[in-house]
SEMI-730543 format. One record per residue (C-alpha): residue number from 0; chain; x, z, y. Coordinates in pm, whole numbers. Layout:
REM SEMI-730543
ATOM  num  cadena      px      pz      py
ATOM  NUM       A       X       Z       Y
...
This chain:
REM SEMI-730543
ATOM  num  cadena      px      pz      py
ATOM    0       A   -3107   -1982   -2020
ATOM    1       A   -2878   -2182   -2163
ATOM    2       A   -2489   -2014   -2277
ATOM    3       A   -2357   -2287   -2050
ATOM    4       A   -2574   -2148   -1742
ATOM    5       A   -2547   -1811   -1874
ATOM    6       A   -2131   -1885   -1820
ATOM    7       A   -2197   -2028   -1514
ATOM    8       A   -2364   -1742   -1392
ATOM    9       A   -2106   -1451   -1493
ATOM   10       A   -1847   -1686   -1361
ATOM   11       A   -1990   -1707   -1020
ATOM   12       A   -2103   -1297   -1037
ATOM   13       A   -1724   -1267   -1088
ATOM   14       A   -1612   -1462    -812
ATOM   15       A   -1835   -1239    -609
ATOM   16       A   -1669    -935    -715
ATOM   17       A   -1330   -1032    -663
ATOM   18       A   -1406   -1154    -320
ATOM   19       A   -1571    -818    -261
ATOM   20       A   -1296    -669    -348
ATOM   21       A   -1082    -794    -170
ATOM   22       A   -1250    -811     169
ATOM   23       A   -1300    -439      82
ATOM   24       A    -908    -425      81
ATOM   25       A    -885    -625     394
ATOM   26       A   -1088    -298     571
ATOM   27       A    -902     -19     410
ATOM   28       A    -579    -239     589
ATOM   29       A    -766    -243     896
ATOM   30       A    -824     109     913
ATOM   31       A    -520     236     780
ATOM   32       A    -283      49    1044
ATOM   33       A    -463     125    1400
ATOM   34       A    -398     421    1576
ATOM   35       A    -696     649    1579
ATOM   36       A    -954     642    1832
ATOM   37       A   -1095     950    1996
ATOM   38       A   -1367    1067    1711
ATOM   39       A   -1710     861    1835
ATOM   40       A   -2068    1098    1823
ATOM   41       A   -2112     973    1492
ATOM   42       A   -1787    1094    1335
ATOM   43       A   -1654     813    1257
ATOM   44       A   -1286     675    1344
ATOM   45       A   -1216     379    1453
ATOM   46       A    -889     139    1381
ATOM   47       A    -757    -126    1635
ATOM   48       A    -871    -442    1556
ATOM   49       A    -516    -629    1624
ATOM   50       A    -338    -761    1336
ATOM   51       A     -77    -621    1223
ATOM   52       A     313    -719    1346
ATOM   53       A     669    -727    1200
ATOM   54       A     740    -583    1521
ATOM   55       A     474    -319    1460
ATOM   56       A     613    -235    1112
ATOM   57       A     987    -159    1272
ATOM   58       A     832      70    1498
ATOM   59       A     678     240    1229
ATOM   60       A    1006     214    1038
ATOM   61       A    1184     376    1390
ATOM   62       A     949     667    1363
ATOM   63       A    1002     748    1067
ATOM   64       A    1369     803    1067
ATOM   65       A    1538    1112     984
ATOM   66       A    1870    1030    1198
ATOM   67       A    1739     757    1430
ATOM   68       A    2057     775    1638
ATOM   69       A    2335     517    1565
ATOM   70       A    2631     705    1761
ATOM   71       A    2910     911    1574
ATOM   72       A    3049     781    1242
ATOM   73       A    2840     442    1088
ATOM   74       A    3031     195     900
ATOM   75       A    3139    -130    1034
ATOM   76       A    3217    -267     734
ATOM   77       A    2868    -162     637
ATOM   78       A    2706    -305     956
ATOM   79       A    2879    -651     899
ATOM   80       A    2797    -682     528
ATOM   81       A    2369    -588     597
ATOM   82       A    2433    -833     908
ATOM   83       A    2192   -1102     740
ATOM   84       A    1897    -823     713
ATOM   85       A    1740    -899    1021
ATOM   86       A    1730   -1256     978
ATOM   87       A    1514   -1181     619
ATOM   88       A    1312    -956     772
ATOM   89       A    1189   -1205    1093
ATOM   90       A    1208   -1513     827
ATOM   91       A     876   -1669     831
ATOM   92       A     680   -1746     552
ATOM   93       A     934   -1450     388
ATOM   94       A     783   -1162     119
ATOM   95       A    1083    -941     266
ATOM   96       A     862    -802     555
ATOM   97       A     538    -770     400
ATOM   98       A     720    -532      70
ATOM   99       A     892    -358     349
ATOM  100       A     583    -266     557
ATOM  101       A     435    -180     195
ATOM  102       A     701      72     135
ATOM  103       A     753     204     447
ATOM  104       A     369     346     490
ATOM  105       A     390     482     138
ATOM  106       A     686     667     220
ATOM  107       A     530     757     545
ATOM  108       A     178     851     366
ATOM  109       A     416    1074     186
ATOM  110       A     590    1272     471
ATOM  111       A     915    1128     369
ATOM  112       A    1201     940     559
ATOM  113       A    1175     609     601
ATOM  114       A    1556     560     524
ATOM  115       A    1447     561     164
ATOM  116       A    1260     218     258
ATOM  117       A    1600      58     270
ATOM  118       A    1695     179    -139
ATOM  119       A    1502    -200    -266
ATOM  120       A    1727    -403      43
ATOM  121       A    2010    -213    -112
ATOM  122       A    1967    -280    -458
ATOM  123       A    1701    -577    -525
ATOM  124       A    1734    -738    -195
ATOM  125       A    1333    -677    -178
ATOM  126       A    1267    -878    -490
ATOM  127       A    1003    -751    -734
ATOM  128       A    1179    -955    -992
ATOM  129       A    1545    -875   -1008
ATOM  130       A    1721    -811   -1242
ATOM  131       A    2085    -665   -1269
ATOM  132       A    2298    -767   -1591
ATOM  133       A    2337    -399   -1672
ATOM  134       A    1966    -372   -1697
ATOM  135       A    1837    -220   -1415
ATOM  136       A    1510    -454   -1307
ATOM  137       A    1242    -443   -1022
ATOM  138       A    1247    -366    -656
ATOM  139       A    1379      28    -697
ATOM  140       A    1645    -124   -1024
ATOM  141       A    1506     158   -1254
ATOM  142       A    1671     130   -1632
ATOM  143       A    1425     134   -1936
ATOM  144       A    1437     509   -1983
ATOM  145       A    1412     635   -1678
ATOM  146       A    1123     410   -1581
ATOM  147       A     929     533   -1916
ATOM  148       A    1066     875   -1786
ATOM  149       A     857     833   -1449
ATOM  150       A     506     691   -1584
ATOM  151       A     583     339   -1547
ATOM  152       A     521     125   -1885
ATOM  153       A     747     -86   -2017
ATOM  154       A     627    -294   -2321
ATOM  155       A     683    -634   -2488
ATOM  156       A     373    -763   -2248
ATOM  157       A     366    -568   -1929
ATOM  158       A     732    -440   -1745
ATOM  159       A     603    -195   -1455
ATOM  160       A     920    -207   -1360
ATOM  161       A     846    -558   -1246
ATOM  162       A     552    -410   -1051
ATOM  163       A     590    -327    -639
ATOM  164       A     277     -93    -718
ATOM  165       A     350     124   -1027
ATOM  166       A     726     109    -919
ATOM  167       A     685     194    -561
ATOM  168       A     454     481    -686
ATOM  169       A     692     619    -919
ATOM  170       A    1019     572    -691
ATOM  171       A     798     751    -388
ATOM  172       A     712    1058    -630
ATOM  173       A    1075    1091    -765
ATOM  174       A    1192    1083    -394
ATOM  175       A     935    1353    -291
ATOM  176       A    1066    1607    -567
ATOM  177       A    1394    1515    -471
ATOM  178       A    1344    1566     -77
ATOM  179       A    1210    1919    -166
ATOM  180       A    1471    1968    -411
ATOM  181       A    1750    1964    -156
ATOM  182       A    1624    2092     124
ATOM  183       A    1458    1733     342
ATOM  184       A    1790    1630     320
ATOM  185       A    1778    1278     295
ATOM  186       A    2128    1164     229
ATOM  187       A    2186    1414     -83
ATOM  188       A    1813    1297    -197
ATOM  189       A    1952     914    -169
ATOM  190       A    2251    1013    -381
ATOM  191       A    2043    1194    -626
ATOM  192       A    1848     885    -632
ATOM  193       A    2145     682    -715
ATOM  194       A    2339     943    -944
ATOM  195       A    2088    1213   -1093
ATOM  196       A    1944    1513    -920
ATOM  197       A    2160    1739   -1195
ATOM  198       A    2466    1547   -1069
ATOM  199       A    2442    1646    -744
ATOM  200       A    2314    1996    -815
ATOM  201       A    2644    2064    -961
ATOM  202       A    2870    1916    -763
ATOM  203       A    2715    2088    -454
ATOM  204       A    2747    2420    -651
ATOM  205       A    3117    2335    -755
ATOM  206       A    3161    2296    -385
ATOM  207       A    3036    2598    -296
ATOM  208       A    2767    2443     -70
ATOM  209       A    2411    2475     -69
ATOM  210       A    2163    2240     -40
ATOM  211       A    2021    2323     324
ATOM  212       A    2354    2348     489
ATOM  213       A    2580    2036     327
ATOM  214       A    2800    1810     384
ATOM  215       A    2764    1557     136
ATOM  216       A    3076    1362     287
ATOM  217       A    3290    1697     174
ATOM  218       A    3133    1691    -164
ATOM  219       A    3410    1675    -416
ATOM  220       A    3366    1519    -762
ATOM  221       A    3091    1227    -686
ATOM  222       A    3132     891    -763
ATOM  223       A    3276     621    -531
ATOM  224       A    2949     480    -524
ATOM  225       A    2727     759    -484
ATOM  226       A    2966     820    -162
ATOM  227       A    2900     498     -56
ATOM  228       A    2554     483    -118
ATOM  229       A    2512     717     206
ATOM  230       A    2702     517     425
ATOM  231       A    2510     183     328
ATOM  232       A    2168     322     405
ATOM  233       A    2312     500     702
ATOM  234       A    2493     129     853
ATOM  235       A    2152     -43     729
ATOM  236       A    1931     179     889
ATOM  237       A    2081     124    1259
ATOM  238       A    2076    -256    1149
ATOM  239       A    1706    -299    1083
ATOM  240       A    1580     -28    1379
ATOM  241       A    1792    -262    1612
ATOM  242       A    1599    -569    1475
ATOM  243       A    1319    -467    1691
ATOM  244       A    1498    -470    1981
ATOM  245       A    1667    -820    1952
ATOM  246       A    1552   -1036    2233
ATOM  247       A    1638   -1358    1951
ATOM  248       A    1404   -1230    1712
ATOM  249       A    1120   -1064    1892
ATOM  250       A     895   -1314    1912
ATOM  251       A     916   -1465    1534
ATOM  252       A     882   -1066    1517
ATOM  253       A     583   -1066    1715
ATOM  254       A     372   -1282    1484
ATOM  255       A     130   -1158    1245
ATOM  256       A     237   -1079     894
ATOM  257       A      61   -1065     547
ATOM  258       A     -21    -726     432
ATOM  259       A      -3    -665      85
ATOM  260       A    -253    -433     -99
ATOM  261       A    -287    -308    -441
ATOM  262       A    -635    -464    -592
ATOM  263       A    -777    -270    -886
ATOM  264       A    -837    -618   -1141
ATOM  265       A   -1182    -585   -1250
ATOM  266       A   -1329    -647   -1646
ATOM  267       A   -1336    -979   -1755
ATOM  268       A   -1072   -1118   -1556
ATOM  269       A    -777   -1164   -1820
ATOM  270       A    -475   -1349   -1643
ATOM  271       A    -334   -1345   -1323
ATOM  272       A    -425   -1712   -1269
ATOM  273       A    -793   -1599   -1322
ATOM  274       A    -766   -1352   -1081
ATOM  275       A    -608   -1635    -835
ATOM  276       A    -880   -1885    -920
ATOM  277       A   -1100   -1647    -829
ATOM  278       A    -987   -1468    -542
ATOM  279       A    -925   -1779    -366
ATOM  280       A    -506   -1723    -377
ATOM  281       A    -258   -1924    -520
ATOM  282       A    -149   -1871    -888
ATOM  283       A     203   -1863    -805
ATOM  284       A     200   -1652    -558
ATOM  285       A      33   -1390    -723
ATOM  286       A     252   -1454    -989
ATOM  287       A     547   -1410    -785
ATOM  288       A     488   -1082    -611
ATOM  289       A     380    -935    -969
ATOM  290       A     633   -1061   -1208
ATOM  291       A     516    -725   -1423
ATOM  292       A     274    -964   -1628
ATOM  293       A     562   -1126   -1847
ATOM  294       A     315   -1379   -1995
ATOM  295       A      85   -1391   -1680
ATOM  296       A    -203   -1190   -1896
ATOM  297       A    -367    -888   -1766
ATOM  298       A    -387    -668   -2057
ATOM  299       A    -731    -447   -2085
ATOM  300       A    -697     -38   -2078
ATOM  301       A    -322     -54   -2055
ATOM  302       A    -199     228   -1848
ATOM  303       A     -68     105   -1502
ATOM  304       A    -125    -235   -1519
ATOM  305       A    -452    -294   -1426
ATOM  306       A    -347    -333   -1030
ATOM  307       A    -192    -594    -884
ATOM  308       A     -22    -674    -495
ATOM  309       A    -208    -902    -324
ATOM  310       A    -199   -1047      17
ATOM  311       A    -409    -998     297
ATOM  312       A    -359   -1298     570
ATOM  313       A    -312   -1175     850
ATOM  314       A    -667   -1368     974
ATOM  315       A    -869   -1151     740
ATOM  316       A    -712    -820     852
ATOM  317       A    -799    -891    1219
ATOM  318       A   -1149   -1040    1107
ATOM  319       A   -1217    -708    1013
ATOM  320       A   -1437    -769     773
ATOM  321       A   -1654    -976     996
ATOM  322       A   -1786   -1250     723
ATOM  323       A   -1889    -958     473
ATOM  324       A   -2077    -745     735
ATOM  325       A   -2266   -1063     882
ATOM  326       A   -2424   -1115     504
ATOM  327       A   -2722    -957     283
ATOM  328       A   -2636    -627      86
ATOM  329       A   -2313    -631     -75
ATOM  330       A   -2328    -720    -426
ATOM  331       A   -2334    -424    -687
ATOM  332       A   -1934    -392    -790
ATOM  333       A   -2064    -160   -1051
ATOM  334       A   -2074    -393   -1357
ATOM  335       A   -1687    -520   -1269
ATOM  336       A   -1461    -222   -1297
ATOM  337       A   -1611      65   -1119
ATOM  338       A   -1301     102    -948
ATOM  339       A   -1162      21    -604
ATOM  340       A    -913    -132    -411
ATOM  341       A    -619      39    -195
ATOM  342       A    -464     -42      99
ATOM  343       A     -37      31     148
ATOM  344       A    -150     288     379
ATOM  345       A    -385     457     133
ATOM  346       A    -229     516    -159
ATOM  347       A    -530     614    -372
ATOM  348       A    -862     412    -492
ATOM  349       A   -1087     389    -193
ATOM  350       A   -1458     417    -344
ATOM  351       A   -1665     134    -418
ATOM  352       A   -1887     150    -747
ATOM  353       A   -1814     514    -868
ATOM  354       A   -1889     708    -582
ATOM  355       A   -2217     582    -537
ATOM  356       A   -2343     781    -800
ATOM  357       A   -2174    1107    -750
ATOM  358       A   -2284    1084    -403
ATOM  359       A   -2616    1017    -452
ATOM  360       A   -2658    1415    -531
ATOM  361       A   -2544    1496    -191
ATOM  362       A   -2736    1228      -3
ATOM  363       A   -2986    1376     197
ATOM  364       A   -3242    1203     429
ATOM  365       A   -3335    1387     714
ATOM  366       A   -3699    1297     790
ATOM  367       A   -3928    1131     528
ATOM  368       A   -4219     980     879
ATOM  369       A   -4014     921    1105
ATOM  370       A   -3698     698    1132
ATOM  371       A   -3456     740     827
ATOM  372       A   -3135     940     914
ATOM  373       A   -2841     982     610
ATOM  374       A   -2613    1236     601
ATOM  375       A   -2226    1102     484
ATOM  376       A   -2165    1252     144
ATOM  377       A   -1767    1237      38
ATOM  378       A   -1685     930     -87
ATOM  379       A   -1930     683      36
ATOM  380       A   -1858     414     282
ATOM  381       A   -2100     195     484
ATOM  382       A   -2113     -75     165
ATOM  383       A   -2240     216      -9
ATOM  384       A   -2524     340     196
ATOM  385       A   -2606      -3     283
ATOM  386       A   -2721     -83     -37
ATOM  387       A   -2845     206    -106
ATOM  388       A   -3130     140     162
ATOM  389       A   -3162    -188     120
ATOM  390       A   -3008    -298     450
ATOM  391       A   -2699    -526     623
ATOM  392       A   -2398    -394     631
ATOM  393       A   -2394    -539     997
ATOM  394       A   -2740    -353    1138
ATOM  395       A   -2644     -22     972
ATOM  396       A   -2263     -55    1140
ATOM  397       A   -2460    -202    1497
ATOM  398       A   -2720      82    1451
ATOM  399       A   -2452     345    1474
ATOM  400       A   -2197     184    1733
ATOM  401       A   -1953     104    1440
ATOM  402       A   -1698    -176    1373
ATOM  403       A   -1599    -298    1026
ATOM  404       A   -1327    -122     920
ATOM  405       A   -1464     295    1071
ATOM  406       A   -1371     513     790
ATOM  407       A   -1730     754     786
ATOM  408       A   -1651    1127     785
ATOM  409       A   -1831    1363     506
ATOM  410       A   -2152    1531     719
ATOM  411       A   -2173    1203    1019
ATOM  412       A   -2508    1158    1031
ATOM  413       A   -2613     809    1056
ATOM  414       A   -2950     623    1135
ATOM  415       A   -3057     377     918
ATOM  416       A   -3344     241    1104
ATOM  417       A   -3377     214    1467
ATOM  418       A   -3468     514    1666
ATOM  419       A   -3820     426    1810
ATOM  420       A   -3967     241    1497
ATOM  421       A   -4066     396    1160
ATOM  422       A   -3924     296     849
C-alpha cells in the first residue's frame, strides 16, 4: 500500500470515529432528556423519542427553582432591565437557548437550583467568549487565578475559561460546596459566588446570623453589588419562568432546539477545523461555541482540553440513533481515544472503547447449545455487546424490544440470538 492510500485510509477510519462518536452523543441526549418509562422485562429504560423543546427546557428550568413564586418583593427596575431575555432565549437560530438548556441539566444533575443557571445571562450574556476589561472572561467571568484555583487551565494556547465544558464544570462544583456551605441557601451561595465564600462567612457572623436562618437583605457590610446581585437573579428568574407562558413566544418556543454535548476529541485529530471537517459541522461554528482553542489547535495530553461542545440538530436527537443501528457492527473506537462522549444531562464519559475490556471479565453467557443469552456487565452499552458477538446493533436492540437510545441496566439479561434457533 502506497503512503498516499495508507493516508487515505486513516483519514477515512477517522471520519468513522468521529461520526461514531458523535451519533453515540446524539443517544446519551436522547436518553438523558425523556422522562423514564416504566422499567421493560429486560431492564432497560426507555427515553421519549420527541426532540427536545425551548419550551421543554423552561419547564425544566421552572422545576428547578428554589423560590418559583414571583409575589412579595422583586425588582421592577430589575424586571425592566432583563426585559430583552425572553426575546434571546426564543431567538431562532440563537446559541442562548441551547448553553442555557446545557447549564440548567448540569445544575439539575447536581441537585442544585436552577437560579444559578441565570449567573452566565447575568454576567456574559451567555457568551462563551466574553470578555470584561477588568479581566474576567468566559460564560461564568472567572479571573485568571481563580480559574487556575478551580482546575480549569489557562495557558498561552488553551483558556478553559473560554470553554462552556471545563467552565461549566468548575462553576457547578464551586456552587455545590457553596450550596452546602450555607445551608441550600441559594441567594447567600449567589453572593458568595459573586464576592467570596469568606466574605460572606464573616459578614453573616458580624451580623450575628447563621447561615440556615438569614436574611441576606439585613446583612450589614456587603458590597452594593453583592446586594444587588440577589435581586437581579431574583427579577430574572420570574422573567425567564414567565417566558414559557407567553402566548407571543410559545410557538418559536415550541420548535426544536440544538442540544449541545461535550465530545471527547479523539488522537490524531489536531485542530478544531479537523474535527469540523470531519464531523460533518461547520468550522466556525465549532469555533464559536469553543473559543478556549486560542489558535484553533487541539493540544495533545493537555489537561481539560481535550473536549469540546458540539451540537446535536435537533433531527439527529429525535432520529435516535436510527442510521447507526440500521448498519453492520459499529466500528472499533478503540484505536481513537478510548474515551467517550457525554451528553449535558450526563455529566461523565459514557463508555465506548474502555469498558469493553473491563467488562469482558464480567460477561457471562448463559448457555453454550442453545440460544446465546448475555448478562449486562457495568459499563457496557448495546454498541458494546454488539460487537462483541458479531451482530447489528439493530437485531440485538429488535431482539430485546429496545429502541436506540435504552440505557441497559448492570444484570438485564439479553438474547443475542433468537429464541427458537441455535446460535
Amino acid at each position: 500500500m502506497s503512503r498516499r492510500d495508507r493516508r487515505g485510509t486513516g483519514s477515512a477510519r477517522l471520519a468513522r470515529v468521529i461520526s461514531v462518536l458523535l451519533l453515540m452523543a446524539s443517544a446519551c441526549v436522547a436518553a438523558a432528556e425523556g422522562p423514564a418509562a416504566p422499567q421493560a422485562t429486560t431492564g432497560a429504560t426507555e427515553a421519549s423519542a420527541a426532540p427536545r423543546t425551548g419550551l421543554s427546557v423552561l419547564h425544566s428550568f421552572r422545576e428547578g427553582l428554589s423560590d418559583p413564586g414571583c409575589e412579595g418583593e422583586v425588582s421592577d427596575r430589575w424586571r425592566r432591565h432583563f426585559a430583552s431575555a425572553p426575546s434571546k432565549l426564543a431567538q431562532p437560530g440563537s446559541d442562548v437557548m441551547p448553553l442555557f438548556a446545557y447549564v440548567v441539566d448540569a445544575l439539575r444533575d447536581s441537585h442544585l437550583p436552577t437560579e444559578y443557571a441565570l449567573i452566565p445571562f447575568v454576567e456574559s450574556g451567555y457568551k462563551p467568549g466574553a470578555r470584561s476589561p477588568a479581566g474576567p472572561a468566559g460564560l461564568w467571568q472567572f479571573i485568571a487565578l481563580t480559574a487556575r484555583n478551580h482546575k480549569i487551565q489557562v495557558d498561552q494556547g488553551y483558556d478553559g475559561r473560554y470553554s462552556p465544558v471545563d467552565s461549566t464544570r468548575a462553576a457547578v462544583r464551586y456552587l455545590r460546596t457553596l450550596h452546602g456551605m450555607f445551608a441550600g441557601d441559594w441567594r447567600l451561595g449567589a453572593m458568595a459566588f459573586n464576592a467570596g465564600e469568606y466574605r460572606i462567612l464573616g459578614a453573616l457572623k458580624r451580623n450575628g446570623q447563621v447561615a440556615r436562618d438569614a436574611r441576606p437583605e439585613a446583612l450589614r457590610g456587603i458590597p452594593d453589588i453583592t446586594q444587588a446581585y440577589v435581586r437581579k437573579l431574583r427579577a430574572l428568574a420570574c422573567v425567564v419562568a414567565a417566558t414559557a407562558d407567553d402566548p407571543l413566544r410559545r410557538e418559536a418556543l415550541r420548535a426544536p432546539i440544538e442540544t449541545l454535548v461535550a465530545v471527547e476529541v479523539p488522537d490524531g485529530v489536531a485542530s478544531v477545523d479537523a474535527l469540523a471537517s470531519h464531523g460533518g459541522y461547520e468550522a466556525a461554528r465549532l469555533r464559536e461555541l469553543n473559543p478556549a482553542f486560542r489558535s484553533g489547535r487541539i493540544g495533545k495530553g493537555q489537561t481539560g482540553s481535550r473536549q469540546l461542545l458540539v451540537p446535536v440538530p435537533a433531527a439527529r436527537t429525535a432520529d435516535r440513533m436510527t442510521t447507526a443501528a440500521a448498519g453492520d457492527v459499529v466500528p472499533d473506537v478503540t484505536g481513537a481515544s478510548g474515551a467517550g462522549v457525554a451528553g449535558p444531562a450526563t455529566r461523565a464519559t459514557a463508555p465506548v472503547a474502555g469498558a469493553a475490556t473491563q467488562g469482558a471479565a464480567a460477561t457471562r453467557v448463559s448457555s453454550h447449545t442453545g440460544p446465546r443469552r448475555h448478562v449486562v456487565a457495568r459499563g457496557e452499552n448495546p454498541w458494546l455487546i454488539a460487537r462483541r458477538y458479531g451482530i447489528r446493533v439493530a437485531d440485538l436492540l429488535s431482539l430485546n424490544g429496545l429502541r436506540p437510545g435504552s440505557v441497559l441496566q448492570p444484570g438485564t439479561a439479553l438474547h443475542v440470538d433468537p429464541p427458537a434457533a441455535s446460535p
